[in-house]
N, C-alpha and C positions, 0 to 999 in steps of 0.2 A: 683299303678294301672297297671301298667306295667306287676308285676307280676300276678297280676289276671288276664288281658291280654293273659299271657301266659299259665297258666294253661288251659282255656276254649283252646287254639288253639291244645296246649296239646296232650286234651281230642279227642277232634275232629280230631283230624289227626289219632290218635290211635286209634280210634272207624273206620273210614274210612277203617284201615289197616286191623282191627280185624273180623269187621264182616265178609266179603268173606269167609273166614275161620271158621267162626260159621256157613254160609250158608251149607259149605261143610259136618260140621262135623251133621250137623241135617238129610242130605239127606241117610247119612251113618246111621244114626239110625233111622231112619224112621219116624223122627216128620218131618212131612209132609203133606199136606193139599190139598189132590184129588180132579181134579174136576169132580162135578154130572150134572144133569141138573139141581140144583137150583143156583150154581156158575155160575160169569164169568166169571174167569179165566180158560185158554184154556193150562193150566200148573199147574203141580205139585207145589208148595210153600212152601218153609222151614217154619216152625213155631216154632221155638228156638231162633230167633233171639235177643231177650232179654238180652239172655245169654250175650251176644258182649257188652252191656251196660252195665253190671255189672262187667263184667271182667275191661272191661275200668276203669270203675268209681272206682275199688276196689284198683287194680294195681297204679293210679294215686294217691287218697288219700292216700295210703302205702307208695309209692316213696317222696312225696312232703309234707304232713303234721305231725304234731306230735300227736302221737296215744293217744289222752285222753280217759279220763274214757267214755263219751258218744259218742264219735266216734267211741270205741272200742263196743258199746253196739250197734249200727246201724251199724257195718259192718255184728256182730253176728246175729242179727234178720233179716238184709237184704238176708246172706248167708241162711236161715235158710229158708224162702220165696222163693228164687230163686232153691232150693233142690225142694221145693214141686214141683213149677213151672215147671221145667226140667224131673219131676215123671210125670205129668197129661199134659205135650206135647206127650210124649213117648209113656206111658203107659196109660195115664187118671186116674184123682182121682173124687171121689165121692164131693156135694157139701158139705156134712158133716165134708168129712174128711179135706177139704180145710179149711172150717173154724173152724177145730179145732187146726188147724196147725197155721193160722192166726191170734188166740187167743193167744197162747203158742208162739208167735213169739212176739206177741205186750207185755206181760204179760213178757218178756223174757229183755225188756227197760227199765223198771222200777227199777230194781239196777243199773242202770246206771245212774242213775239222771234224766230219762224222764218221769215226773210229772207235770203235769198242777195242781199248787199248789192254785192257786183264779182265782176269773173273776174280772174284771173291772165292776163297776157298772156305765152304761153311765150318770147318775144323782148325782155320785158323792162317791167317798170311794171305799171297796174293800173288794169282798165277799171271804173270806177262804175258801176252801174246803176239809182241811184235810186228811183224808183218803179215801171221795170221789173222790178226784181228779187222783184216781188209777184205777177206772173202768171208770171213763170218758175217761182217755189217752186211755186205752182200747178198750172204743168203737170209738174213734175219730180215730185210727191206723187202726182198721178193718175196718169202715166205709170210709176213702179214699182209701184204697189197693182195695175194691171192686168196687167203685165208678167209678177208671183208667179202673178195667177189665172190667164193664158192658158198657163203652164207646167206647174199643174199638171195634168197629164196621166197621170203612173204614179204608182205607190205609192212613197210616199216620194221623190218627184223634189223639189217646191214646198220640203216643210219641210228636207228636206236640202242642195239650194239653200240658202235662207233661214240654215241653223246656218251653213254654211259664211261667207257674207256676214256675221255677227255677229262670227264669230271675227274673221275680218279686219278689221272696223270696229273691235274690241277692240284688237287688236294697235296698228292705225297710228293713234287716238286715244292709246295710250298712248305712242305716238312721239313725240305732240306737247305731251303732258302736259295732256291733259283727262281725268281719273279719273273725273268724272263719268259722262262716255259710257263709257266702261271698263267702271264696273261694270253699265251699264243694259244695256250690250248681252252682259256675260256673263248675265244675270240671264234674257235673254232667249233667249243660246243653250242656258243650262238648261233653260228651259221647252219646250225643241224638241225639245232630246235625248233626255226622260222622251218625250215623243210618238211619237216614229220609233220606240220599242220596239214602239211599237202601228202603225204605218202605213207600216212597209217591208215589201216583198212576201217572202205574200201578207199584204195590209193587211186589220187588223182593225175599222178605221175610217179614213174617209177626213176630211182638213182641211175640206173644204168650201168655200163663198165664204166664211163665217166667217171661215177657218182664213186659208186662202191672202188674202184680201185686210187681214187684220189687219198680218201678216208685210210686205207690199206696204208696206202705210200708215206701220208700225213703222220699218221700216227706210230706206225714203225719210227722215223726219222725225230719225231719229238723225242719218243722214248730212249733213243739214245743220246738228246741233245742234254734232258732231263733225270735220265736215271742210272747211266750208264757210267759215271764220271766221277761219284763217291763212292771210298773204301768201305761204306758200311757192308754189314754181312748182309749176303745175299741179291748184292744188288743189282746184280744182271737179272736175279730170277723176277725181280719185279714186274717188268713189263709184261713178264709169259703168263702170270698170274694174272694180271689183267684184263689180258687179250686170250683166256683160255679156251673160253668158248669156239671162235674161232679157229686157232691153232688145234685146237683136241677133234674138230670135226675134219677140219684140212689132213689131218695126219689119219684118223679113221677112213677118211674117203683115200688115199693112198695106199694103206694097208690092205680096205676092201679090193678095190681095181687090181692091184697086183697080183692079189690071193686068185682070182677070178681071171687073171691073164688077159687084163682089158689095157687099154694104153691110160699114164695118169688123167691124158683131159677127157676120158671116153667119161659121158654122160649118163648117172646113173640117178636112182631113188632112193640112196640108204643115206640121205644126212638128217643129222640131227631134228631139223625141223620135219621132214617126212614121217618120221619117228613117232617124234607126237601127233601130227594126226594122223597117223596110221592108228595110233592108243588111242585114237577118239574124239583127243583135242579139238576146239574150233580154231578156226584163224586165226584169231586174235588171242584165243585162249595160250596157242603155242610161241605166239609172239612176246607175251606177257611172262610166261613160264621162262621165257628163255632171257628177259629180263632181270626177273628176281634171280638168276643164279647167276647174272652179270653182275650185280648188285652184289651179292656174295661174295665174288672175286675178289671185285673192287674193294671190297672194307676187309678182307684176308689182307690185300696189296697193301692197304693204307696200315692195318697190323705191324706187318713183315719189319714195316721203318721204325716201329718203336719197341717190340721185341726183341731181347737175348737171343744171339746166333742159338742156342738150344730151342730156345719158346718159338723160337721163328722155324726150325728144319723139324721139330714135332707139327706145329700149324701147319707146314707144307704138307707131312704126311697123310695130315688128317684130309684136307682140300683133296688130295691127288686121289685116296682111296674112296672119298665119296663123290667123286668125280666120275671114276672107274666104276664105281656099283650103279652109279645112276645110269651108264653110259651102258654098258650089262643089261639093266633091268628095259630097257626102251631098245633092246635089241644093236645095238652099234656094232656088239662082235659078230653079227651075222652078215645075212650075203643081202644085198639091194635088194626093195620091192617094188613095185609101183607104186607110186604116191597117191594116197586118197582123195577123192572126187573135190576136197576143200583144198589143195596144194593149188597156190599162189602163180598166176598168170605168170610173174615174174620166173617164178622156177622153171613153168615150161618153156618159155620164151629162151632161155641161155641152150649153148648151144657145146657149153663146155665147164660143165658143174656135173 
């Protein structure tokens, strides 16, 4: 314990050292984020910041762990991710060519052993999915690497998110006694936590596509390295519990666009964080809010592994329908608004959320 202990302090301390130095070197290349009058920030803002995260998180797993076959396959697809990322801070990349870059990344885990090989059936045995289980991992890697991006929207919402999910990936891998993901995933909620020094409001630098779709990539690929591989009940549903937040706004922003006959990357105002300060919320008030119900997930998730397939598919119930009323009551079933005068430089700056 001691040494996972140390690793997470590690990380954070070396994320702490490292960003200033990612802030520096983004201002020199010009990922930077102007303000208009649709911003409030009254300052220029690196938008590389990400980068600091993965350099941490890479450096530290190099130095400290032994480079297996699938850690070696999520260092390659993470690096592979954060290229793009570093291209469309700079330069900007089309959303096409994001996710084709995002496909051939997740597409890229797959000789490494990252296969979602069956599901859990909560009634009882265990469905195979042989060679389906290839374009599922596929779409489950793209579907959370976009998920972190369309969230991040306020200062510190993406990588607070994102710490929050590690922790819980930490915890219920250590439930089931894979150390491995244990420490990869404190290693990498040190590397976040040295960051949020720098990018909780008001943020001194923002994640970026870097930042946010590293975390995306990151953490889809743990969760299958970590949850995806025991018969207990329910165990694929773990990670979607976890990463709910995301996934449930990713999926409402889909359902909205389409209902409204817009394309999925057409950029609008109805996510989740809009929501709340559109109710009023301050900045940080909604960033906070939408912690505590991260928080929530996560001790549902860590539940899930020690409950009876019964205790475990009533808990889901309960989660999913007060999910759904909360998601109701803050308007989610309606149509996009403009986001209120407190909506996060970050959210205007994207250009495909």
């Amino acid at each position: 314990m001691v040494q996972l202990a140390l690793l997470l302090v590690l990380a954070a301390a070396l994320s702490l050292f490292v960003t200033p130095l990612v802030i520096r070197m983004a201002r020199r290349l010009g990922a930077v984020d102007e303000p208009d009058q649709r911003k409030i920030h009254q300052r220029p803002i690196p938008r590389l910041g990400g980068l600091a995260v993965y350099l941490v998180f890479t450096a530290v797993v190099l130095l400290t762990q032994p480079l297996t076959t699938p850690l070696l396959g999520l260092l390659i697809g993470a690096t592979v991710i954060v290229l793009l990322g570093v291209w469309d801070d700079v330069r900007g990349a089309s959303p096409r060519l994001k996710l084709a870059v995002q496909l051939l990344a997740a597409l890229a885990l797959i000789p490494f052993g990252f296969h979602v090989e069956f599901l859990t059936n909560p009634l009882g045995g265990i469905i195979y999915l042989g060679w389906w289980g290839i374009p599922l991992t596929v779409f489950w890697v793209v579907a959370v690497t976009n998920a972190l991006n369309l969230i991040d929207g306020l200062d510190g919402l993406a990588a607070g998110t994102a710490l929050i999910a590690s922790f819980t990936l930490a915890v219920v891998a250590f439930t089931v006694g894979n150390m491995a993901v244990v420490a990869v995933t404190l290693i990498l909620a040190g590397a976040i936590l040295g960051f949020l020094r720098y990018n909780f409001h008001p943020a001194r630098v923002f994640l970026g596509d870097t930042g946010s779709m590293f975390l995306g990539f990151t953490l889809a690929a743990l969760a299958i390295m970590g949850l995806t591989k025991g018969p207990t009940a329910l165990s694929v549903i773990i990670p979607i519990v976890i990463l709910g937040i995301p996934l449930t706004d990713t999926a409402f922003a889909v359902l909205r666009r389409y209902r409204n006959g817009r394309p999925i990357f057409y950029p609008d105002k109805g996510h989740l964080h809009h929501r709340l300060l559109g109710a009023g919320l301050t900045h940080r008030g909604a960033v906070l809010t939408m912690y505590g119900v991260n928080v929530v997930l996560g001790a549902s998730a860590v539940l899930l592994t020690i409950l009876s397939t019964e205790q475990a598919v009533l808990l889901l119930f309960i989660v999913a329908v007060l999910l759904l009323t909360a998601a109701n009551r803050v308007g989610m079933f309606g149509s996009a608004h403009e986001p209120s005068p407190e909506v996060s430089a970050e959210t205007s700056k994207r250009s495909n959320i």
